[in-house]
N, C-alpha and C positions, 0 to 999 in steps of 0.2 A: 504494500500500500504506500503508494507515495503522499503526504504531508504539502499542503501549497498555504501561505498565509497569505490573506488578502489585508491591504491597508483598511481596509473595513467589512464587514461584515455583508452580505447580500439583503435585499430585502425581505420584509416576511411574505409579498405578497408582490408579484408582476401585475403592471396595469395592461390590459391586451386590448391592442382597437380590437371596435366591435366589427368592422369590414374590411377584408383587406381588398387594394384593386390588383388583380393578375393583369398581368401586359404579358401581349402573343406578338410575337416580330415576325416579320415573314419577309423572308430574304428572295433576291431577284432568283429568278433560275440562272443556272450555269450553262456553256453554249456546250462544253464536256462536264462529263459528271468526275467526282474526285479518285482518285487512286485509290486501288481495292483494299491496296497495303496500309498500314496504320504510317501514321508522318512522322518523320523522328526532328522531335524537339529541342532546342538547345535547353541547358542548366540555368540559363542566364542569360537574361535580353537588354539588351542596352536600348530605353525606351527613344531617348531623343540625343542627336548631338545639335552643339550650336556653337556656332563662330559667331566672335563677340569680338568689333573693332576696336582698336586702343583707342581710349578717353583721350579727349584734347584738355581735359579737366576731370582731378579725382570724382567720385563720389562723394556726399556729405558724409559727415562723420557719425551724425547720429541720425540713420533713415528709417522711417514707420514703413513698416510692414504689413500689408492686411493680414486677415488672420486665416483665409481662406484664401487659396490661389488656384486657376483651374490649370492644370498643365499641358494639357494637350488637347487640340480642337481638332479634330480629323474630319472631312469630307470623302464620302465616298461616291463614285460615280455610278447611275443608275443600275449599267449595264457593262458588264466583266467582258474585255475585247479576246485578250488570252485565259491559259488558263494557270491556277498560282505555279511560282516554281517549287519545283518537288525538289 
């Protein structure tokens, strides 16, 4: 039996909504269907890279930060011309 200590204790009691909403996505079709083989995945994905020109002037030295930041805004196109690389 492993032992885990929480900074505090759980509640006595979950508040649970009374409705949840399900969301259904439904993706385009594909012009081929996917590989019969299962896909082999890296360990580790480097989400974004970003080249960042040199400052003609530092940063301030004390900058507010929001506290929520979205990182990535991806667009995808209707309609898949190839098909992914395997």
């Amino acid at each position: 039996m492993v032992s885990v200590w929480l900074a505090m204790p759980p509640p006595a009691a979950a508040l649970l909504p009374v409705k949840v909403l399900w969301r259904t996505v439904i993706a385009p079709s594909l012009a081929m269907p996917p590989p019969s083989i299962p896909a082999v995945l890296p360990d580790t994905v480097l989400l974004v890279t970003v080249n960042v020109p040199l400052l003609a002037i530092p940063p301030p030295l004390l900058a507010v930060f929001p506290e929520k930041v979205l990182l990535v805004t991806v667009t995808v196109p209707a309609k898949i011309k190839i098909a992914p690389p395997s």
